[in-house]
C-alpha positions as CSV (number, residue, x, y, z in Angstrom):
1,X,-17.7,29.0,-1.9
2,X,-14.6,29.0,0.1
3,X,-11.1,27.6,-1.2
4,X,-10.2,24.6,-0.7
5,X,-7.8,21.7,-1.6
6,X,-8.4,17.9,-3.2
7,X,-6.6,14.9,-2.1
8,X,-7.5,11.9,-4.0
9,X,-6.2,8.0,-2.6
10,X,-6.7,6.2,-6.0
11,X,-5.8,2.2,-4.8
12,X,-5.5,-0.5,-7.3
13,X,-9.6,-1.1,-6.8
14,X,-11.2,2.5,-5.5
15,X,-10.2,5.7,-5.2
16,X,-11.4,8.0,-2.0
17,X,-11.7,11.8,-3.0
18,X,-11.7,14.3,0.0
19,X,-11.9,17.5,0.3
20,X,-10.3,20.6,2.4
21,X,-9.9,23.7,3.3
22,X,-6.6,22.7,4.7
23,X,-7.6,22.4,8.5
24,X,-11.1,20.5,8.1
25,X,-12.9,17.8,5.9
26,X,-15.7,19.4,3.8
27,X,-16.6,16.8,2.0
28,X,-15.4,13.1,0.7
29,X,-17.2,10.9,-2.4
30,X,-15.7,7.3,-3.7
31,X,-15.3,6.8,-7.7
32,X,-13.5,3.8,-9.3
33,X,-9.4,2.7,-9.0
34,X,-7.5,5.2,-11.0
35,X,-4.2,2.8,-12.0
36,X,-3.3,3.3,-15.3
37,X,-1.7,0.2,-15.2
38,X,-4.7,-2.0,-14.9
39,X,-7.4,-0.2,-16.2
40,X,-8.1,1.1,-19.5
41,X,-8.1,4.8,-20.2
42,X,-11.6,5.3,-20.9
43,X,-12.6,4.3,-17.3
44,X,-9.8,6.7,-15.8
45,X,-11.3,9.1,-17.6
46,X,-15.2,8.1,-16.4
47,X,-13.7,7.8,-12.7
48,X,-12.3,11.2,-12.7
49,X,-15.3,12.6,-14.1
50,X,-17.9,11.2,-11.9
51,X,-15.7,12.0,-9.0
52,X,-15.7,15.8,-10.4
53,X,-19.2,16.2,-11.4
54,X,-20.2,14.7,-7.4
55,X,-17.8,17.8,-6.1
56,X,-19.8,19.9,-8.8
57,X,-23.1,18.8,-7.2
58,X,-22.2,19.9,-3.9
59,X,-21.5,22.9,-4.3
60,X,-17.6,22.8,-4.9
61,X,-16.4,25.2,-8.2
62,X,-13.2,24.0,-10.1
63,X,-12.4,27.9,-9.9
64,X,-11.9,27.5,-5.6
65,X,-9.8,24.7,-5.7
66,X,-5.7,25.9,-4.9
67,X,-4.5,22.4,-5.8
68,X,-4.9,18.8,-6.2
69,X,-2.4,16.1,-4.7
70,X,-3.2,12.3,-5.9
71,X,-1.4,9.2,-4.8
72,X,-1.9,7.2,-7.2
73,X,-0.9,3.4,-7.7
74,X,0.5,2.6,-11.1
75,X,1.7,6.2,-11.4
76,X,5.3,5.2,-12.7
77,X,3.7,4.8,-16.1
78,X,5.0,7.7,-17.6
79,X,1.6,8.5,-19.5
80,X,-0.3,8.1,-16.3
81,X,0.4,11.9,-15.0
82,X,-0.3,13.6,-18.4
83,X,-3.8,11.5,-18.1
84,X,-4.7,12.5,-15.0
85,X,-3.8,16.1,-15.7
86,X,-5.5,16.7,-19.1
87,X,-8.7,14.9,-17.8
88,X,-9.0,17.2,-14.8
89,X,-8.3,20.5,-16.9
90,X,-11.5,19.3,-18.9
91,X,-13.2,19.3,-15.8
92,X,-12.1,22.8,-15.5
93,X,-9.7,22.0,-12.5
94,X,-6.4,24.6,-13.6
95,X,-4.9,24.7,-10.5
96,X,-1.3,22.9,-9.8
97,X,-1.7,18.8,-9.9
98,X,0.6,17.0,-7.8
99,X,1.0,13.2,-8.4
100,X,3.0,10.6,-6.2
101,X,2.7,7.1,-5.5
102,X,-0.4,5.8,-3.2
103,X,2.9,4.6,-0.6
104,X,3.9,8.1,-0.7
105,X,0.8,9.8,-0.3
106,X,-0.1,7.1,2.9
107,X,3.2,8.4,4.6
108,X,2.4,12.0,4.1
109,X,-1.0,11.2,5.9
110,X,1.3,9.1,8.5
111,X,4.0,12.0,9.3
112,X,2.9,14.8,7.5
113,X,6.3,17.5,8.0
114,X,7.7,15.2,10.6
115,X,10.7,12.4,10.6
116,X,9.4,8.8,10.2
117,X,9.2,5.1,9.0
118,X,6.3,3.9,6.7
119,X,6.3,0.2,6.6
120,X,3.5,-1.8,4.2
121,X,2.7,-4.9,3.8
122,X,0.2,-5.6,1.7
123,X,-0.9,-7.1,-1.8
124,X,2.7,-5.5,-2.0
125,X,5.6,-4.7,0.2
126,X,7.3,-1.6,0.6
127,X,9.5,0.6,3.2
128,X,9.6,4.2,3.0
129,X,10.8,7.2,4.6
130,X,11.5,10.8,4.9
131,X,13.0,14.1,6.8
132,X,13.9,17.7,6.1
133,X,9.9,18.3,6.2
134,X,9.0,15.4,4.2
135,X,11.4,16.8,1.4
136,X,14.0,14.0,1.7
137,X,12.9,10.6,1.2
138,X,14.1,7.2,1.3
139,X,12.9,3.7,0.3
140,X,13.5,-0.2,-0.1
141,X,11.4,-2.4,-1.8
142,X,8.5,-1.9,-3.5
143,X,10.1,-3.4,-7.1
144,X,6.9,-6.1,-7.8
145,X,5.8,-9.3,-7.1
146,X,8.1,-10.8,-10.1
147,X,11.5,-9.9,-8.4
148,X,10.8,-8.3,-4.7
149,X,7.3,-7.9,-2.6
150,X,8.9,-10.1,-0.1
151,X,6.7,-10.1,3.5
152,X,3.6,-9.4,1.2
153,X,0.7,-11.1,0.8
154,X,1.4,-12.1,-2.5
155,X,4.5,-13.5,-1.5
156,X,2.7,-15.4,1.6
157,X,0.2,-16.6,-0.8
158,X,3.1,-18.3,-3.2
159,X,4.8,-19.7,0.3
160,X,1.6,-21.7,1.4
161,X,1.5,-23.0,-2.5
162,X,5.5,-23.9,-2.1
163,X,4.7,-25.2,1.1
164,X,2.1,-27.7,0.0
165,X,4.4,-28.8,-2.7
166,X,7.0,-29.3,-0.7
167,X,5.2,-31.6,1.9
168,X,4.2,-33.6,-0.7
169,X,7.8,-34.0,-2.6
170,X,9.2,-34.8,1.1
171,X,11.8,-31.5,0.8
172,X,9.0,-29.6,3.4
173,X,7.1,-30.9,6.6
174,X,3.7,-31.8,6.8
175,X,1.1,-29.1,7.0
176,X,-2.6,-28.5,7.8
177,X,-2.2,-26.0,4.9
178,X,-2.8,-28.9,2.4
179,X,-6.2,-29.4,3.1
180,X,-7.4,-25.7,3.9
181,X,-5.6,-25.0,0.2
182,X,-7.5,-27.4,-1.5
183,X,-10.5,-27.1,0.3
184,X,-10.1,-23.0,-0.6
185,X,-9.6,-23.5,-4.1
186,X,-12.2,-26.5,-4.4
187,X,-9.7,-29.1,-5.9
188,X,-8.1,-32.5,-4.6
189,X,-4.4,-32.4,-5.7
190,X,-1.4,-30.8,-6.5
191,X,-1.4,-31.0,-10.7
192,X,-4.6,-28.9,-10.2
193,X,-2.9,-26.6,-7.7
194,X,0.0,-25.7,-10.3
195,X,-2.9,-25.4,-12.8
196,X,-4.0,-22.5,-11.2
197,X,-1.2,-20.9,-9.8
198,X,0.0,-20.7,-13.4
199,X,-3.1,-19.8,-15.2
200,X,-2.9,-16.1,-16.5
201,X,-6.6,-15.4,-16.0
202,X,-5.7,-15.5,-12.1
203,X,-4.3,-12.0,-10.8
204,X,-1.6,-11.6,-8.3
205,X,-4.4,-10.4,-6.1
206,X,-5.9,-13.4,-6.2
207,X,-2.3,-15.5,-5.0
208,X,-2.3,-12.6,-2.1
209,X,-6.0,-13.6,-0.8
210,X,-4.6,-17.2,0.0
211,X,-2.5,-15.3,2.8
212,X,-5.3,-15.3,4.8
213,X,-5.0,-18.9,5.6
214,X,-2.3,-18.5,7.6
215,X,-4.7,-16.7,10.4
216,X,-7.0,-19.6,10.4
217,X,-6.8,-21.0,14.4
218,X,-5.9,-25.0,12.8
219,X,-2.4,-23.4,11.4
220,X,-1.4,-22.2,15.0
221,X,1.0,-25.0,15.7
222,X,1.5,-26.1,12.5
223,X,5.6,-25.8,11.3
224,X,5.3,-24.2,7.6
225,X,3.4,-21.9,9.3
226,X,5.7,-20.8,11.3
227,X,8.5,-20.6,8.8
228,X,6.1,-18.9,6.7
229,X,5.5,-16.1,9.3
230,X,9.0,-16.0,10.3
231,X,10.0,-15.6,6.8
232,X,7.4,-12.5,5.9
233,X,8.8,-10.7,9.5
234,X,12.2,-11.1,8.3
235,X,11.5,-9.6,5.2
236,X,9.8,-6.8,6.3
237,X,12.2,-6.5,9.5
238,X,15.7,-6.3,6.4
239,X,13.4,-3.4,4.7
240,X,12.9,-1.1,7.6
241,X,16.6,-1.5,8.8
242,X,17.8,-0.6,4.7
243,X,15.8,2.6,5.1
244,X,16.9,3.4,8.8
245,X,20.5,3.1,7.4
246,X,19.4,5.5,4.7
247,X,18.2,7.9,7.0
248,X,20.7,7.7,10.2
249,X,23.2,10.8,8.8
250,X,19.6,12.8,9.1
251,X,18.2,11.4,12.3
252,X,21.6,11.3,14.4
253,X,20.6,9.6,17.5
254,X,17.5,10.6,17.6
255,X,14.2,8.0,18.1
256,X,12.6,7.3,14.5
257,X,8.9,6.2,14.6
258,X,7.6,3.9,12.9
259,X,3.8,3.7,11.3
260,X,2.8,-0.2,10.1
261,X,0.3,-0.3,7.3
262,X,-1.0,-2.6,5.1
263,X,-3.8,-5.2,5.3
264,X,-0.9,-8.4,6.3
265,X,0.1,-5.8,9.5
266,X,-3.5,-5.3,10.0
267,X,-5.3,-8.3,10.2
268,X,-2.5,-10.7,10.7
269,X,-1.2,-10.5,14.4
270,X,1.2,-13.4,14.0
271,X,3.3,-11.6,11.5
272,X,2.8,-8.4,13.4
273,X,4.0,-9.6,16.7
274,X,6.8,-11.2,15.0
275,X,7.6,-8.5,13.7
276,X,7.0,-5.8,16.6
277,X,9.6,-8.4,18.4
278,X,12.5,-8.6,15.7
279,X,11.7,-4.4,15.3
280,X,12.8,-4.0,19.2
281,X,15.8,-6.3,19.0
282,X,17.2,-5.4,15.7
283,X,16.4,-1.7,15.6
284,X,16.1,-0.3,19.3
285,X,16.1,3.2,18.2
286,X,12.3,2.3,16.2
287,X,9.4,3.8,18.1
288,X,6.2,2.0,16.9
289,X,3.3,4.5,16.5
290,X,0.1,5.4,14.7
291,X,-0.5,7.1,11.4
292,X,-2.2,10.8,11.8
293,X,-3.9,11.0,9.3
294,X,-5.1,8.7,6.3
295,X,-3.7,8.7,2.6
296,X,-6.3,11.2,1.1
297,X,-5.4,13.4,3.9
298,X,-1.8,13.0,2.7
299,X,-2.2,13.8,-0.3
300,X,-4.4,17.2,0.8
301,X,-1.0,17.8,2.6
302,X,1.0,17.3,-0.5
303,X,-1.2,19.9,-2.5
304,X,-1.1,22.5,0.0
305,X,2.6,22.4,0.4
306,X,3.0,22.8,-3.3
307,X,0.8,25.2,-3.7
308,X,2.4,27.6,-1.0
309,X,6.1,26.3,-3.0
């Protein structure tokens, strides 16, 4: 078999494993999330091993493979690396491991070596950037739902919640969202609406599902809504001018392009037309674009630079 590279996009839920020879695909599989994080280690260890013995079965020999690059989310835990690495040298992989965060590894599949903005808004929210051939980077946000995640979906998801509240109190106006909320989460008042948002057994993944509502046609007029959306593009809008600022004594006056990501950017055109509109009159110099590649192809990149240092 030829050489070839791994690039592994391990999400919070799944993790997509592809494989290169550094200018094509040659193959790609799916195992389990690998966030050290949230799951314990024994099913790390399971994911990485089916994942391993599926490259096996096709023909792929730990012995070809020149590196490994895996974005990873929960990677700050310090024992998530040393994981990762130890259970892929029992697969017989020796070659370097290179581990970043599955935001980094998405804007190495968005730029690759070249200047540019990765904005995401997602169960999360996060801004990041980079130069001198992806060497330099630069970031805002990205600090969790507890104290940042601002223009996320978990943070739309607590807004509709505040928002119904609100109403109800008299500090907020009335909204449609009262109804779809309740009618969502199949109860009749507020008491039970605190219930949940406060029981532990509900995940923050669950609060950013609720942002969803806001796309529903009956919230177009409606005025939480709007503050809502206005709220999530401001938010996102302050992040991508922190890391412009970051990166201006890099960029000169040159344009910077900008990649949107994230499943509120995707399937949320309000917010993303709010925000396309604040992005051209608060940072002119922003080009919009589109990503090259994806976030396994990223992190294929990653391992390929490091292995030629």
């Amino acid at each position: 078999m030829m050489n070839y590279y791994i690039g592994m996009d391990a999400g919070g839920t799944g993790t997509s494993v592809l494989v290169s020879d550094g200018r094509k695909d040659l193959f790609q599989t799916k195992t389990e999330g690998l966030n050290c994080n949230s799951f314990p280690r024994e099913r790390i260890v399971r994911s990485l091993r089916n994942a391993m013995a599926d490259l096996a079965s096709n023909g792929f020999s730990p012995a070809d493979c020149l590196g490994i690059g895996i974005g990873a989310a929960g990677n700050n835990n310090p024992a998530a690396a040393e994981l990762l690495r130890d259970c892929l040298a029992n697969c017989g992989f020796h070659c370097q491991v290179t581990i970043c965060s599955d935001a980094d590894a998405a804007l190495y599949g968005a730029f690759e070596e070249e200047d540019g903005l990765l904005l995401i808004s997602g169960t999360g929210s996060i801004c990041l950037g980079q130069t001198d051939a992806g060497r330099k980077r630069y970031r805002a946000g990205g600090f969790g739902h507890l104290i940042d995640d601002e223009g996320s979906a978990y943070a739309i998801g607590r807004d509709i919640a505040a928002a119904v509240v609100r109403a109800e109190d008299g500090r907020g106006p009335e909204t449609v969202l009262r109804d779809i909320l309740f009618s969502h989460l199949g109860i009749s008042d507020s008491s039970e609406l605190v219930a949940y948002v406060y029981d532990m057994s509900h995940t923050k993944k669950e609060i950013a599902q609720l942002a969803r509502l806001i796309s529903l046609p009956e919230t177009d007029t409606d005025q939480a809504v709007r503050q809502i959306i206005a709220k999530a593009a401001a938010a996102l809008l302050e992040m991508a001018a922190a890391v412009c600022r970051q990166m201006e004594s890099r960029c000169g006056e040159a344009e910077i392009p900008l990649v949107l990501h994230g499943s509120v950017l995707r399937n949320n055109q309000r917010i993303a037309g709010e925000l396309t509109k604040a992005l051209a009159a608060g940072l002119p110099r922003i080009r919009l674009t589109e990503a090259r590649t994806d976030a396994s192809h990223g992190a294929v990149w990653l391992a390929r630079r490091n292995e030629r240092g």
